[in-house]
N, C-alpha and C positions, 0 to 999 in steps of 0.2 A: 491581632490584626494590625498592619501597616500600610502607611498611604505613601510610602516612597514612591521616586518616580523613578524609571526603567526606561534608559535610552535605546537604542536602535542595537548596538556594539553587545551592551548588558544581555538582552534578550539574544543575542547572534547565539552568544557563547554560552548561554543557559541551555537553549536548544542544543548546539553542537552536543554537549555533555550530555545530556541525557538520549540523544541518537547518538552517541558512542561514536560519536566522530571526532572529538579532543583527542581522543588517545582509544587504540583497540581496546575491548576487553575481552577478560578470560572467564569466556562463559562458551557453552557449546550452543551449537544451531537452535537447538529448539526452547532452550533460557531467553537466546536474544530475539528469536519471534516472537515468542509471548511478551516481554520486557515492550518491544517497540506494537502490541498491541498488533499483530501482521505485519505485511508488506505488500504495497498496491504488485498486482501482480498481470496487469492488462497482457504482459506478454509474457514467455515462460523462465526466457533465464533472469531478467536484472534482476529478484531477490535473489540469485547466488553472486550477484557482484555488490548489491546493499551489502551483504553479511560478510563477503570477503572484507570490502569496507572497513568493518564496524567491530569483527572478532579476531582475536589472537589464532594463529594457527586454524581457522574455519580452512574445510578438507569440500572443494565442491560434493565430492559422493557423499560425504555425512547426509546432508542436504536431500541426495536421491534416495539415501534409505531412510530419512523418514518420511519421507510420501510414499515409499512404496511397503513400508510396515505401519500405514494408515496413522500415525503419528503426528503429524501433519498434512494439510491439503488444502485444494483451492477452492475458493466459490465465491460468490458475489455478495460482497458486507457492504462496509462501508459505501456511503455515495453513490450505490448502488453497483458497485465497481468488482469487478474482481480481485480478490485479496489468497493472502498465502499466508496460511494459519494455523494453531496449535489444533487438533481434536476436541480438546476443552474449552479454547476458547472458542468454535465456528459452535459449538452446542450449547456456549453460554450469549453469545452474541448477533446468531441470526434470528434468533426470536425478535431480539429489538429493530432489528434491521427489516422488518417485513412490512413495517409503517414505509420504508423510503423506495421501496419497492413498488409499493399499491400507488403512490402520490405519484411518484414517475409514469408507471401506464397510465393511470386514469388523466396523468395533464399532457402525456402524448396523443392518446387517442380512445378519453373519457368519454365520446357519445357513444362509439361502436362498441366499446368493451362494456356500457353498462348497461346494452341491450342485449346482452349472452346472458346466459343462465352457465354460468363457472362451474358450479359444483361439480357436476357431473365430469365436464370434461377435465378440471383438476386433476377427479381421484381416477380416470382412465389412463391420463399421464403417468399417477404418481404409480398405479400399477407396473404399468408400461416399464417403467425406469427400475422396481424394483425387480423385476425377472432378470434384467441384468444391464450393462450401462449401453447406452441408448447415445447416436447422433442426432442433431437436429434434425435432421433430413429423414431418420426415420422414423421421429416422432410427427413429423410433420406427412408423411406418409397414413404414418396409425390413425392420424385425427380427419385425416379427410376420409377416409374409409369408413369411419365410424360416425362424422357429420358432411355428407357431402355437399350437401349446400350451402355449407358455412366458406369462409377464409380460413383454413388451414392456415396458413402463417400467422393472422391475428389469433387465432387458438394456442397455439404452438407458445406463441410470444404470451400469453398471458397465462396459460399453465403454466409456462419457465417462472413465471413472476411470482407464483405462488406455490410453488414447490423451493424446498432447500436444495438444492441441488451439487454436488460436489461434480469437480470435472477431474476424472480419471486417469492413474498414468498407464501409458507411459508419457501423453502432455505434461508439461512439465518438468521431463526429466534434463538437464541438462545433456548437451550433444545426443538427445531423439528427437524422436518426431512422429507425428502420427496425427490424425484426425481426433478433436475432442468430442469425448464421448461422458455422459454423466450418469449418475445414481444419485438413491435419497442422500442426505447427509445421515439416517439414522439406520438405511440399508449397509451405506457403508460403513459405517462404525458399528453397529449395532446392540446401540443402545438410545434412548430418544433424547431430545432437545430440553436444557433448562426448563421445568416448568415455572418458575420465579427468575425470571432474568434481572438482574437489577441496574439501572440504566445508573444509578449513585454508582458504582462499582466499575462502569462503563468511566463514565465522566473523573472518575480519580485517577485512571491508569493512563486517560490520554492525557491528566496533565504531569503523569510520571515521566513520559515518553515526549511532551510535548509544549509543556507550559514554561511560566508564567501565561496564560491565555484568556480571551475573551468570551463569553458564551457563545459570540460572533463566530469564535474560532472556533469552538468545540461542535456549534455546530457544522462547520464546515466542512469540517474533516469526517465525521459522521454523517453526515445528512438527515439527522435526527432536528427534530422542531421542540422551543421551549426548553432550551436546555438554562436557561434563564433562572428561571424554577425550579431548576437542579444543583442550581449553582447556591442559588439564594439558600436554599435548605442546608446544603452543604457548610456555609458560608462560615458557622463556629468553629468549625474543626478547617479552617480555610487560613489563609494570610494573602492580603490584598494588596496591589501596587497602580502603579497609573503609569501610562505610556508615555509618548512624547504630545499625542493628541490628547490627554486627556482620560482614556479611556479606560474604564477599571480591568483591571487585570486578577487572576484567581492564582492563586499554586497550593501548593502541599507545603507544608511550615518546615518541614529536614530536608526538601527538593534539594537541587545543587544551584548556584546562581554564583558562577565562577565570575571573577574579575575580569572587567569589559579588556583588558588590554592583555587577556590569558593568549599564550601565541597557539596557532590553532596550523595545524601541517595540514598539506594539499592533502586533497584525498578527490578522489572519483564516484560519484556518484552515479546508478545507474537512472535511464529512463523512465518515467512513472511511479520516483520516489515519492514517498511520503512527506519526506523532508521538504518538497516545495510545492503540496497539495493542503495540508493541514492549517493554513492560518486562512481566515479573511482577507489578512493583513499582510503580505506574505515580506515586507520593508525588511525584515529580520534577518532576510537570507536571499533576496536577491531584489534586484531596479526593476521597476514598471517597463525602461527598454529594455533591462535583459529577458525579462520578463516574455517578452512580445517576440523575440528570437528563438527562446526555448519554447514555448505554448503555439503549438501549430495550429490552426483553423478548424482541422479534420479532429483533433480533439487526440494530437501523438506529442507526450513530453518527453523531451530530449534529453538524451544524458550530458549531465554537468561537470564541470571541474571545478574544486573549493579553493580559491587562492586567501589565505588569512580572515577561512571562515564565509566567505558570499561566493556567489555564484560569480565564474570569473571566466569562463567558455563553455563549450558542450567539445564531446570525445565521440569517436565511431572506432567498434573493434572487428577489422574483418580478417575472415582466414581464406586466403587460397592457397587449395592444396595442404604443401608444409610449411606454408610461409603467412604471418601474422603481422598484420600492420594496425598502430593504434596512432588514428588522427586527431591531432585536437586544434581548435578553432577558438583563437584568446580573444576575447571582444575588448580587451587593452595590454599595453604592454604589461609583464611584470618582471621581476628583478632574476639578475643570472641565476641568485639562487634557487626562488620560487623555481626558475625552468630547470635546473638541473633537479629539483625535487619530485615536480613532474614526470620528467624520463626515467628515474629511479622507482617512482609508485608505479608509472608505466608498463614499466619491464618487467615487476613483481608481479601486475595484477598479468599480461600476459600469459606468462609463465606457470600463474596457477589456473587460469582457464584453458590454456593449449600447452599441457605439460611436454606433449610428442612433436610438439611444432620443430621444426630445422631452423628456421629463422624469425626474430620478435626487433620489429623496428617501431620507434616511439616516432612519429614526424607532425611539425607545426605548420 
């Protein structure tokens, strides 16, 4: 155990390294989903531009065939969020995740949901979805039919809360589209859910993926409560540091904790990364105003550009027709090189998401 302290730069670069953002590595799609614990996946493509990110040679179709050889897939973990995950891990890890589930309904709308009687209408859902994968709109069809007196939409919304639910492709396939539609997590796998989940096991991988960190942090990024007590238990097999506030910090004793002045290359990160959801503390990797730039109101995180490691603008990638333009938006100036590295990671990432495009313009 160690009470060194860990400034702002130390922790930047601890983080980058272990989100594989120092330098690519050479690992395939589904080593670096498990490794970074998922990837928040509120929308369908930015886990194929995290992993572009983050992997040597990552092929976007890798990515489609394995959600579509059930290998990986999406559903609501962490935070209560939607995540994009190994098989192994969504059947070791929503078990734990069904505490952050039940707290979220019951402190949206805990008087009317704890005057239903759930059970039943659960397992008519959970039917429902096992025959085969279900929209909202038609499970919210099935529950009024079957309670017609009730709110159908508070049914609907509280069976989702209580069922695992995977959301099906072709959602989420890079360049489709379709309406989402879900099954059990254990219809679709078929096999069932950890019976011993272990939240120790939980809490060591996020600080693989994510530490030097705070219980503050680990819960945050999980939306698990009392991870304090997970920590403390942990705490022998632990090595400990202190921030710039004070605050004790937890890691793994072989972690990486590169030198604060390690140089760190642009890189593009997508919208509703992990990389600026998982701390309390988020000083690590970007300013309270950048902060307030990228974090929209409606609850949409923007994608970012790393200039030397921090959040240094956000980026838009649109296509018309055959033609690809990727905008970005610097919130200060940086250096000819920075920009020339910029338009270089630019034109790369273009290029492997619209490989048929005629034209890929980088403009600031």
């Amino acid at each position: 155990m160690t009470t060194d302290a860990l400034g702002k730069r130390a922790l930047n670069r601890a983080l980058l390294a272990r989100q594989m953002l120092l330098r690519r590595h050479r690992r395939n799609a589904l080593e670096g989903i498990e490794h970074l614990v998922g990837l928040q996946s509120q929308a369908p493509d930015p886990p194929y531009i995290g992993l572009w990110s983050r992997l040597e040679d990552f092929d976007f179709d890798e990515l489609a065939a394995l959600m579509r050889e059930r290998s990986v897939l999406r559903m609501v973990l962490m935070r209560g969020t939607l995540h994009l995950v190994s098989a192994r891990d969504a059947l070791a890890v929503r078990p734990l995740t069904q505490a952050v589930l039940d707290r979220a309904t019951l402190s949206a709308r805990g008087g009317a949901i704890k005057r239903l009687d759930l059970e039943p209408v659960r397992d008519a859902a959970r039917r429902f979805f096992e025959q085969e994968p279900r929209t909202d709109k038609e499970l919210r069809e099935m529950l009024a039919e079957r309670w017609p007196d009730a709110d159908a939409e508070l049914l609907a919304w509280a069976a989702r809360s209580r069922l695992p639910l995977v959301q099906v492709p072709p959602r989420g396939i890079w360049g489709a589209s379709g309406v989402s539609r879900h099954t059990t997590l254990e219809t679709w796998l078929g096999r069932p859910m950890d019976a011993e989940p272990s939240v120790d096991d939980l809490v060591r991988r996020y600080l693989a993926a994510f530490g030097p960190a705070t219980a503050q942090d680990a819960q945050h990024w999980s939306g698990l409560t009392r991870l304090g007590e997970v920590l403390e238990r942990l705490a022998p097999g632990l090595v400990t540091f202190t921030d710039e506030n004070g605050r004790t910090l937890y890691d793994l004793p072989g972690a990486p904790r590169p030198d604060p002045e390690t140089p760190a290359p642009v890189r593009y990160v997508p919208g509703f990364d992990n990389l600026l959801l998982s701390h309390a503390d988020r000083a690590r990797i970007i300013t309270e105003e950048d902060r307030g730039r990228v974090f929209t109101v409606n609850g949409i995180i923007r994608a970012t550009v790393l200039v030397d490691g921090f959040v240094h603008g956000m980026w838009k990638m649109e296509r018309k027709r055959r033609a690809v333009t990727l905008s970005i938006d610097l919130f200060r100036p940086v250096s000819d090189a920075d920009r020339a590295a910029l338009v270089e990671e630019g034109e790369r990432l273009m290029a492997a998401a619209h490989p048929a495009a005629d034209s890929r313009e980088v403009v600031f």
